[in-house]
C-alpha positions as CSV (number, residue, x, y, z in Angstrom):
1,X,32.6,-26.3,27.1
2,X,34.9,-26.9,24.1
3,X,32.7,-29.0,21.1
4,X,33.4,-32.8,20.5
5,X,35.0,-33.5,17.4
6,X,34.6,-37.4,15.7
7,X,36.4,-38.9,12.5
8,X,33.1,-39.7,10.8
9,X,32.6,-38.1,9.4
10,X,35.0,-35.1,10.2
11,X,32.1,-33.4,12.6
12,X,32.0,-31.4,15.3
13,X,29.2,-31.7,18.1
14,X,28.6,-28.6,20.7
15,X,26.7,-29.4,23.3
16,X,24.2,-27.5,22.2
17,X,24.1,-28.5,18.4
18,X,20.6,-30.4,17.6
19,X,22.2,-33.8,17.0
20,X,19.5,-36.2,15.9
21,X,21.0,-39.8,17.0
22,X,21.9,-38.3,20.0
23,X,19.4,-36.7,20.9
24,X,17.1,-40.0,19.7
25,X,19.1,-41.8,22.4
26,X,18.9,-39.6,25.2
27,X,14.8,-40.0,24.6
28,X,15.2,-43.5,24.7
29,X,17.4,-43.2,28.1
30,X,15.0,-41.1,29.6
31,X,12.2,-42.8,28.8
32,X,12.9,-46.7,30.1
33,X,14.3,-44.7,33.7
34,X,10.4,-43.2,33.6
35,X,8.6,-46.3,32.5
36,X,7.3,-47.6,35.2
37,X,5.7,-44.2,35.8
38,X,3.1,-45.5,33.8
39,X,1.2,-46.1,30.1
40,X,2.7,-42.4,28.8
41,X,6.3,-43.0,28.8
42,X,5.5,-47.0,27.0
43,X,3.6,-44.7,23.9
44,X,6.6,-41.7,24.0
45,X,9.5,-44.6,23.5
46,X,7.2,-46.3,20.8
47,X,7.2,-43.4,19.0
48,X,10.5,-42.8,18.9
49,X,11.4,-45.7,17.5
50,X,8.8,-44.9,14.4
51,X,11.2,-41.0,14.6
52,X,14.5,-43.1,14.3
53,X,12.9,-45.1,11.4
54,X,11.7,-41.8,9.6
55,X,14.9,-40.0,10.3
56,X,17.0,-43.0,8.3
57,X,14.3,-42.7,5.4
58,X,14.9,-39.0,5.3
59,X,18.4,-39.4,5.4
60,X,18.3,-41.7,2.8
61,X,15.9,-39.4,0.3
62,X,18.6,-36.8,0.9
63,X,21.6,-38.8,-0.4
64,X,23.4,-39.2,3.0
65,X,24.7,-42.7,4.1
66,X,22.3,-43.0,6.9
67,X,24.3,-46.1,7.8
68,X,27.4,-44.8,8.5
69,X,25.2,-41.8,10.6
70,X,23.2,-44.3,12.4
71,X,26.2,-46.1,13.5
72,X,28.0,-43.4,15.0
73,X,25.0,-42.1,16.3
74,X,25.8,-38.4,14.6
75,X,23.8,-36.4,12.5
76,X,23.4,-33.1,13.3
77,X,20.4,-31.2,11.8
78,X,20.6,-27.9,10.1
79,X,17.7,-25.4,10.7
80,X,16.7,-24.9,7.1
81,X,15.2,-28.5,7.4
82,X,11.8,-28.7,8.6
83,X,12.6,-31.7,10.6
84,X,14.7,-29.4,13.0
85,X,11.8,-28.1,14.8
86,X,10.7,-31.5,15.8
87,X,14.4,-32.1,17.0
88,X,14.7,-28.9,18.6
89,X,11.7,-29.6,20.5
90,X,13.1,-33.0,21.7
91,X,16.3,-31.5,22.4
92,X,13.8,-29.5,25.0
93,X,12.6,-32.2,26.2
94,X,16.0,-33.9,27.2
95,X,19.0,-31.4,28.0
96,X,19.5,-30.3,31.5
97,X,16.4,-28.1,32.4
98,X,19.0,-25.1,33.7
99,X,20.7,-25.4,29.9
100,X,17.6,-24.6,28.2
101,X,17.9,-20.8,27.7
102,X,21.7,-21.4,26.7
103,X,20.3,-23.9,24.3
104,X,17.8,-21.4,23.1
105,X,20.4,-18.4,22.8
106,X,22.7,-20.5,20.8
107,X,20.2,-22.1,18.2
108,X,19.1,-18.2,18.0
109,X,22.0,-17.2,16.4
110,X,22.2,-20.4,13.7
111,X,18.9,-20.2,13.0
112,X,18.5,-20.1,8.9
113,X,14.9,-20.7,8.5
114,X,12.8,-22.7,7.4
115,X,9.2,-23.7,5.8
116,X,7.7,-22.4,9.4
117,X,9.7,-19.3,10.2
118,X,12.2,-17.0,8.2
119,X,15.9,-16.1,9.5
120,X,14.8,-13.5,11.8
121,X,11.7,-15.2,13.3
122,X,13.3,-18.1,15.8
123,X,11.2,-16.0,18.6
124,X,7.4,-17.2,16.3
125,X,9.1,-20.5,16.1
126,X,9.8,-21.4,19.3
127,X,6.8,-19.2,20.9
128,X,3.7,-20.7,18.5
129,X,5.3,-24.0,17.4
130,X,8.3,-25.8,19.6
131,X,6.7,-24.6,22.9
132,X,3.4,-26.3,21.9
133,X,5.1,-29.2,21.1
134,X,7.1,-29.5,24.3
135,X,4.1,-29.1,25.8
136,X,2.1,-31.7,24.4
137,X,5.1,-34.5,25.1
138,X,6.2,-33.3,28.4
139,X,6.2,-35.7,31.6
140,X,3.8,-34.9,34.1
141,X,6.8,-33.8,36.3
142,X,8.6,-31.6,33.9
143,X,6.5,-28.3,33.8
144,X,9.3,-26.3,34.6
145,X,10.6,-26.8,31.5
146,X,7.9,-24.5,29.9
147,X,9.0,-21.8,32.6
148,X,12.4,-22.0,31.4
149,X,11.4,-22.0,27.4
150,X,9.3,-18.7,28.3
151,X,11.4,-17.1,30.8
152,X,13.8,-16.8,27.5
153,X,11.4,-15.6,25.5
154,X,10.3,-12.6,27.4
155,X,14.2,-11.9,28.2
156,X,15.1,-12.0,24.3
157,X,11.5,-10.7,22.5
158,X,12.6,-7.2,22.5
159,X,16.3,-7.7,21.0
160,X,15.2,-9.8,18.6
161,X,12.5,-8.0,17.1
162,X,14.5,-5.0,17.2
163,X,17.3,-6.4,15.6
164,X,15.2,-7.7,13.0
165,X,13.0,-4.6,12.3
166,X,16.2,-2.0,12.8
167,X,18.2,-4.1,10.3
168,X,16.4,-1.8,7.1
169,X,17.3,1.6,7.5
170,X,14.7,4.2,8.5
171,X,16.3,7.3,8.3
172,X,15.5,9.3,4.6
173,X,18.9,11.1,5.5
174,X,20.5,7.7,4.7
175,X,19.0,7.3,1.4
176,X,22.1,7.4,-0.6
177,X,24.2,4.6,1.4
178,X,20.8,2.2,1.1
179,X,20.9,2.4,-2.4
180,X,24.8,1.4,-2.7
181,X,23.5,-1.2,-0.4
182,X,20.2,-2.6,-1.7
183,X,18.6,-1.7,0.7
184,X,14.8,0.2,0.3
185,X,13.7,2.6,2.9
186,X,10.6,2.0,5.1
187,X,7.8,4.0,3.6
188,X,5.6,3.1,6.9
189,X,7.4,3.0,9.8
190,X,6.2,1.9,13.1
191,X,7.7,0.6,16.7
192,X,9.8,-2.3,16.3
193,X,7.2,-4.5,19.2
194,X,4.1,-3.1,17.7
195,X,5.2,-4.7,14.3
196,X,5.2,-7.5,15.9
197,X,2.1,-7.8,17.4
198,X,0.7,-6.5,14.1
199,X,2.2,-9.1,11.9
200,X,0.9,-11.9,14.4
201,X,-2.6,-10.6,13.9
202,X,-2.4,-9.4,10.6
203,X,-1.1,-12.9,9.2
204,X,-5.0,-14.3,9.7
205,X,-6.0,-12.7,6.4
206,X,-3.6,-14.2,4.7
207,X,-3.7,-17.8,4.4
208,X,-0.7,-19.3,3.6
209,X,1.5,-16.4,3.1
210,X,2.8,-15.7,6.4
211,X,6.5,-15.4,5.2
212,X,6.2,-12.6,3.2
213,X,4.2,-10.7,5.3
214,X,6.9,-10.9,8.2
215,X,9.6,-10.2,5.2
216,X,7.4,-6.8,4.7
217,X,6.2,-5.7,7.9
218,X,9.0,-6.8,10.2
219,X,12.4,-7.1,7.4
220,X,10.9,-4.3,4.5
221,X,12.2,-6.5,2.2
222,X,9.2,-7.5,-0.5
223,X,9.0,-9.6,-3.7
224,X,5.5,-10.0,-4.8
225,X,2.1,-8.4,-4.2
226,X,0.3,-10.4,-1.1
227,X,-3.1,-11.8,-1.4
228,X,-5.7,-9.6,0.9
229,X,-8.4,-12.2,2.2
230,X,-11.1,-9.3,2.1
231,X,-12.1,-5.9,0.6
232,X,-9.8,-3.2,-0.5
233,X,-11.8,-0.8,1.6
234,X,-11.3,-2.4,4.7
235,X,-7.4,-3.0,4.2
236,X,-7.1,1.0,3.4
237,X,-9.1,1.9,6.5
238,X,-7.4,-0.3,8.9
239,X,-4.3,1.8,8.2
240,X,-6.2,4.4,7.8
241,X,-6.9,4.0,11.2
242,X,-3.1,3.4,12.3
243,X,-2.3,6.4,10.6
244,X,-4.4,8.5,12.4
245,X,-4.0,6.7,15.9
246,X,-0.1,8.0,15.2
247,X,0.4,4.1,15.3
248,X,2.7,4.1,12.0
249,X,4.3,7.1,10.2
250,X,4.5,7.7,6.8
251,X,5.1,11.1,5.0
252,X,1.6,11.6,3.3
253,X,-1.3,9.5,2.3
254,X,-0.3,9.5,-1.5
255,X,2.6,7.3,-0.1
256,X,0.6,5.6,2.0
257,X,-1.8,4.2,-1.1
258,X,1.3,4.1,-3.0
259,X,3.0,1.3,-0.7
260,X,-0.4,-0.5,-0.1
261,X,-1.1,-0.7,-3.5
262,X,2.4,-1.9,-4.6
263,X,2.5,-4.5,-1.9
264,X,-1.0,-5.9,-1.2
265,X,-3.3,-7.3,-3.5
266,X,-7.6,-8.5,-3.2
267,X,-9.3,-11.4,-4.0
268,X,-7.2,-14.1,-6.4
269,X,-6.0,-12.1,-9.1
270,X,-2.9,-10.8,-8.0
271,X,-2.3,-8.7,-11.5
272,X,-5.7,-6.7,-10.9
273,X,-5.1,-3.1,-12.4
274,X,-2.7,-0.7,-9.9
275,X,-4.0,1.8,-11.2
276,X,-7.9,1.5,-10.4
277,X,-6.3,-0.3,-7.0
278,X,-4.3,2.6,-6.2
279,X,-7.6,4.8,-6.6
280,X,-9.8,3.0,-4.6
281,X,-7.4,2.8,-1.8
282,X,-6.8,6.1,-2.0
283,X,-10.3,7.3,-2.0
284,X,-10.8,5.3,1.2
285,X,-7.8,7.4,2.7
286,X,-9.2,10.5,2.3
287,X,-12.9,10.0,2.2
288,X,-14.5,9.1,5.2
289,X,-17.6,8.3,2.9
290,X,-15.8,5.4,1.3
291,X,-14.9,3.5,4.7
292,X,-16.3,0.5,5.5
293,X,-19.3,0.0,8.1
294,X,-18.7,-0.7,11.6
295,X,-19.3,-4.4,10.9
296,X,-16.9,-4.3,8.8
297,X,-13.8,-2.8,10.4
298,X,-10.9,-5.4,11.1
299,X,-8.6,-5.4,13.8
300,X,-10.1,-2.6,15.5
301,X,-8.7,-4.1,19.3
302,X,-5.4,-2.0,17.6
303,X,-6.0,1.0,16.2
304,X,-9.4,2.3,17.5
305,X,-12.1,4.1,15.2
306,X,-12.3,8.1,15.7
307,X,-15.3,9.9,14.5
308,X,-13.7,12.0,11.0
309,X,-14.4,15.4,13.1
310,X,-12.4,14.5,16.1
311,X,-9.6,13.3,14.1
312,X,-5.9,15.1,13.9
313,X,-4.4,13.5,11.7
314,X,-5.9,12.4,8.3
């Protein structure tokens, strides 16, 4: 289908393009043909008449003639807002049930990111946010619309992730082409899907800072040391633990307490001493004595513990 294109202002809307006005009015239509299926759709249309009025006053904070916008009934939403996952999960809730993964493909590749997810995390997005909202405002009749929303995850999980772990370069050999590039090789490498899983669960002990753990563990890309919600002994064995499971590869352990110290940081001072940090971490990598109890192991459902003589690789 070729995109619409309107004169105010010069605009043009795909199909699937996260058009708030539109998509506002399509609510509304779908709504009154449902209402006398009872007290649910009455409370969905009321509140998307307090969305429209919300939408103008955003509008309006943002410097655009909501006006003009709410007239024409065009405002299309771009992705590094926060209000497009609301949208995006409305849009869900009203386009032609067998368009949904085409929706979902499409928004995929403009996704910019926002607040909630970064560039190359629409899969978290949709998965632990929009899905939960489509959920909570779906008809009674309409289940099928969370088949469709997860039939396109599981079809795209694995080329996304991919793309977005294999974008860094892993190869040592290319060392000279990432530096022309800006690019910085992974020091700890790991499968592409188990990075993902890992982030997911790893993201728990660190309130509030999920982007730049994704940025690390799934782009390699870092900018600042991230806040460890526990002790530097546990952190060091848990990968540790990977490391000897074969779960992630790095070339040695000095690396190893290298990259952890120059990327993670404990308790609230994020400018403790490297140097003592780097120690301790280090200790725990080669010093079975240093680990933490058994209590005290985390995320031990991924990597499990191996006594110190049965281990291969330390």
């Amino acid at each position: 289908m070729n995109p619409k294109e309107y004169n105010f202002p010069t605009v043009v809307r795909h199909e699937y393009d996260i058009d708030a006005f539109e998509i506002i009015d399509q609510l509304k239509e779908k709504y009154n043909s449902n209402i006398e299926q009872g007290k649910e759709q009455l409370k969905g249309l009321e509140s998307i008449n307090v969305n429209e009025e919300l939408l103008i006053k955003f509008l309006n904070e943002e410097g655009v003639d909501s006006s003009e916008h709410k007239k024409h009934r065009n405002y299309i939403i771009p992705s590094y807002y926060n209000l497009y996952n609301t949208y995006l999960g409305y849009k869900l809730l009203t386009i032609d049930l067998y368009k949904i993964e085409p929706l979902l493909s499409y928004q995929s590749v403009l996704f910019l990111g926002n607040y909630y997810a970064v560039k190359d995390n629409f899969i978290g997005l949709i998965e632990f946010m929009v899905y939960d909202f489509v959920k909570a405002e779906l008809l009674p009749f309409e289940q099928i619309r969370l088949e469709k929303i997860v039939n396109w995850l599981e079809r795209n999980r694995i080329f996304l992730v991919n793309k977005a772990y294999n974008e860094s370069f892993n190869d040592p050999s290319e060392a000279a082409i990432s530096k022309k590039k800006g690019v910085v090789i992974r020091t700890v490498k790991m499968d592409a899907q188990f990075a993902n899983v890992f982030y997911e669960k790893f993201k728990c002990f660190f309130g509030g800072q999920d982007i730049l753990l994704f940025n690390l563990i799934i782009k390699n890309e870092f900018t600042e040391r991230i806040v460890f919600n526990g002790q530097m002994n546990q952190l060091a064995e848990l990968f540790k633990r990977l490391n000897y499971n074969n779960i992630i590869d790095v070339a040695n352990l000095k690396l190893l307490a290298k990259w952890i110290t120059e990327n993670f940081a404990t308790g609230n001072d994020k400018v403790q001493d490297k140097g003592m940090f780097f120690n301790t971490i280090y200790a725990v990598l080669k010093n079975c004595k240093r680990e933490p109890p058994k209590t005290k192991r985390i995320l031990v459902e991924l990597a499990k513990y191996i006594k110190p003589e049965d281990r291969k690789k330390e």
